[in-house]
N, C-alpha and C positions, 0 to 999 in steps of 0.2 A: 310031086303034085303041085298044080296049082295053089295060085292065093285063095280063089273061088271055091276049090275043094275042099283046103284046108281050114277056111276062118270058120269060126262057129258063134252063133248069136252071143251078145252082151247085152247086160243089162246096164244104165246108167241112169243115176238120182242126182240130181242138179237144184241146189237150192240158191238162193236169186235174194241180194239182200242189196237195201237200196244203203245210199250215203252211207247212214249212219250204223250200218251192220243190223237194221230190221228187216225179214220178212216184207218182201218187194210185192203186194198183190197187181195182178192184171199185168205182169210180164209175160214175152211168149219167151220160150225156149226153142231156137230151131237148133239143130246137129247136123253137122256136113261131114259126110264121108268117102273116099274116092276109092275104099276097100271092093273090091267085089261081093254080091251078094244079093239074096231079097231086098226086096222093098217095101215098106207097108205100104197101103193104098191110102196117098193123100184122100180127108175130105173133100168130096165135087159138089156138095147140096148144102145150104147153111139155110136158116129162119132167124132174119131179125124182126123183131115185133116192136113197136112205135107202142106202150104203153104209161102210163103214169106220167105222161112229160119225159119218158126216158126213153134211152135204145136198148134193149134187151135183149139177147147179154150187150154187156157196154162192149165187150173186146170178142170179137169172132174171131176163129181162125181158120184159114180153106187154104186147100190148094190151088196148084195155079190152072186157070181158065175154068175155075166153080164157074157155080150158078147159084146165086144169094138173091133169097126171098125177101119180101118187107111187107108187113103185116101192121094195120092202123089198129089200134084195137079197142084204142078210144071213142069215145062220141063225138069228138069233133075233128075239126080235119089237122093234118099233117100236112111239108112238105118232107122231101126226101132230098138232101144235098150229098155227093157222092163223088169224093175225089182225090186224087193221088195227096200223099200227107208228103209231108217235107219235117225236118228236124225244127223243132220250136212250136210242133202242133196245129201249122199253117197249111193249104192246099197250094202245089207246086206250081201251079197257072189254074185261077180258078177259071177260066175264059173255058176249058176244057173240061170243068164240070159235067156230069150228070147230073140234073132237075126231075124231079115228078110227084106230083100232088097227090095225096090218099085221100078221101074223103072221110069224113067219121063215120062211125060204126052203128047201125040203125038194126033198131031190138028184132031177134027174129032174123037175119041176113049174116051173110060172111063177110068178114071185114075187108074192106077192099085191100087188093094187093098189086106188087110187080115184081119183077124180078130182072137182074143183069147177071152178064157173065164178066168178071172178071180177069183181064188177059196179063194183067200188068203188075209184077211181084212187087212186094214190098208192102206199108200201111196203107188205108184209104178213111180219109176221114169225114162223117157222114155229122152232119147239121139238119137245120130247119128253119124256112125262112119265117115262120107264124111264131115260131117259139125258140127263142134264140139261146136261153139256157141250156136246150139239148145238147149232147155231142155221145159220138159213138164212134166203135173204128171197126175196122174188119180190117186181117194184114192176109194176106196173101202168101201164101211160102214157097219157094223154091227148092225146097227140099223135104222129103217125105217125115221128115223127124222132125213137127213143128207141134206145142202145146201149151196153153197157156195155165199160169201160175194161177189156180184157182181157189187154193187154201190157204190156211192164215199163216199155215208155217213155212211158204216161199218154196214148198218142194214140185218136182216133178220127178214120177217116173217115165222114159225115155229106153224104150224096149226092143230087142231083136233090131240091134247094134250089130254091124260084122265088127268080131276083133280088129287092133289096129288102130292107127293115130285117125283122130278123128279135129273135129274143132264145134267149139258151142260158141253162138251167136244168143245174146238177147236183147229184145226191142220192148220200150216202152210206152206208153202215150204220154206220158210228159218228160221223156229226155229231151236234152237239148239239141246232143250230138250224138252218133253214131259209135258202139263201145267199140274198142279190139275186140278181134274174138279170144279165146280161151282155148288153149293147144287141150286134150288129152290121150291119156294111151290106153285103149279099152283093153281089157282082159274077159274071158267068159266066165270067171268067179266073182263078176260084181265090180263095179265101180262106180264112188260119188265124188262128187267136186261140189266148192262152196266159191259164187259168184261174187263179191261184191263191186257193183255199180256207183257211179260217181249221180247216182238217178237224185231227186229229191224228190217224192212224189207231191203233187199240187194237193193242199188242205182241200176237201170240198166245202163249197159253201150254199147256204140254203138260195136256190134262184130266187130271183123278184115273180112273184106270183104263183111258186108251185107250192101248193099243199101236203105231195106226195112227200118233201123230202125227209128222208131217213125213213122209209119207209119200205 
């Protein structure tokens, strides 16, 4: 028989720990496998909303050639900066940018919005030129096995796996540089792996003029 016939789904929990051996928040976890098999159905549809002076959620994650909303939800207005991210949290040629102004959100109306498609894998990191504390990212994946680390204990599960050597990538918003990946060898009875990153993640600090922080 075939590989195809023969592999049967795995399950893999991957926890993601920065420098210092803490719980890494806001890493994505993607998985690469060249096993034959299903595929889950990357994300095609994301909503970022522009609220509190923030991007929300700060880290999206889609697949590749989504269609990512942007929702003002504020009363006053937004820009929307939208551009290939580079290592050190920098836009790779901002001259390439996407631009586009939301206006504020008026009592009674829907918040103004727009939306792009996404063609081009990897992070993109989104700003504001009215409000320059902002920052947000959306990554784009290249592989159907992408999720971001959303709880405080660094874990993801990472499901209907084909048996078989696989390899784990993770991306951060404030690494400097790009990790190795991480080789492993999935089994159908379970398998976890513990990641540590040379990450540090950046302290946040209260912006000049936003009220909302830590809130």
């Amino acid at each position: 028989m075939s590989a195809a016939v023969t592999a049967q789904a795995a399950d893999l929990t991957v926890t993601v720990l920065d420098r210092n051996g803490k719980p890494l928040a806001d890493a994505v976890v993607l998985v690469d496998s060249s096993v034959p098999g299903p595929r889950p159905a990357p994300a095609m549809e994301a909503n970022v909303s522009q609220e509190k002076l923030r991007f929300i959620p700060a880290v999206t994650v889609v697949g590749l050639n989504a269609k990512v909303s942007f929702n003002n939800l504020d009363t006053w207005d937004h820009h929307v900066i939208l551009g290939v991210m580079g290592p050190g949290g920098v836009y790779v040629d901002p001259g390439l940018n996407t631009q586009f102004r939301l206006a504020g959100r008026l009592a009674g109306k829907a918040p103004a919005s727009d939306s792009k498609v996404l063609s081009q894998p990897g992070p993109y990191l989104l700003a504001c030129h009215i409000h320059s504390s902002m920052r947000g990212h959306v990554y784009v994946s290249d592989t159907p096995w992408a999720k971001l680390v959303g709880g405080a204990d660094g874990k993801v599960l990472m499901q209907a796996l084909p048996e078989g050597p696989a390899r784990v990538r993770i991306w951060h918003p404030d690494q400097l540089i790009d990790g190795a990946p991480t080789a492993v060898q999935l089994a159908a009875t379970g398998n976890a792996v513990t990641i540590t990153t040379q990450i540090a993640p950046a302290r946040k600090k209260r912006p000049a003029g936003d009220p909302y922080f830590g809130g």
